[in-house]
N, C-alpha and C positions, 0 to 999 in steps of 0.2 A: 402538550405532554412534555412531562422533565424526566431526568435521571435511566436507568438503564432498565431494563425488563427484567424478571424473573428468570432465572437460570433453565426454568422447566419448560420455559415458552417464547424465550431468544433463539431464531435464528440466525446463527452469523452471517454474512455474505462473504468470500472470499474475493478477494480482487487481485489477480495474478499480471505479470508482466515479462515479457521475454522476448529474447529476439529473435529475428528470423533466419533464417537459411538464404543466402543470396539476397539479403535487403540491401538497398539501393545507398544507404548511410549509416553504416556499423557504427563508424565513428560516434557520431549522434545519439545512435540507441543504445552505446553501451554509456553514455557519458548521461544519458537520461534514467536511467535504471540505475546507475550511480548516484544521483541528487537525490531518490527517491528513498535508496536506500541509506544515503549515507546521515550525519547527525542533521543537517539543518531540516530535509526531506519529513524524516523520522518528527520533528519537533512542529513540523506544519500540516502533518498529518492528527498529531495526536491535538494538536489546540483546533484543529477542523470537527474535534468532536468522536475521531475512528479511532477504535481501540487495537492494538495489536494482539491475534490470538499466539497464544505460548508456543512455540516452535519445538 
């Protein structure tokens, strides 16, 4: 199968990330939720094939 489904019968899946209350490497998970979200993140997400839905 190619290209994207039908708007009437696409489920998007959301993939959320956040950090924790008394995690053990703040440092780390805010610097990892930074890469993900910042441009290079964003541009190896979207050539992975994952579309961003409209915020």
């Amino acid at each position: 199968m190619a290209g994207t489904l039908p708007a009437a019968i696409q489920s998007p899946t959301i993939y959320a990330a956040a950090l924790v209350a008394g995690g053990s490497n703040d440092a780390a998970a805010r610097a990892y939720l930074r890469s993900l979200t910042g441009a290079e993140g964003r541009a190896a997400i979207t050539k992975a094939g994952i579309e961003s839905l409209a915020r």
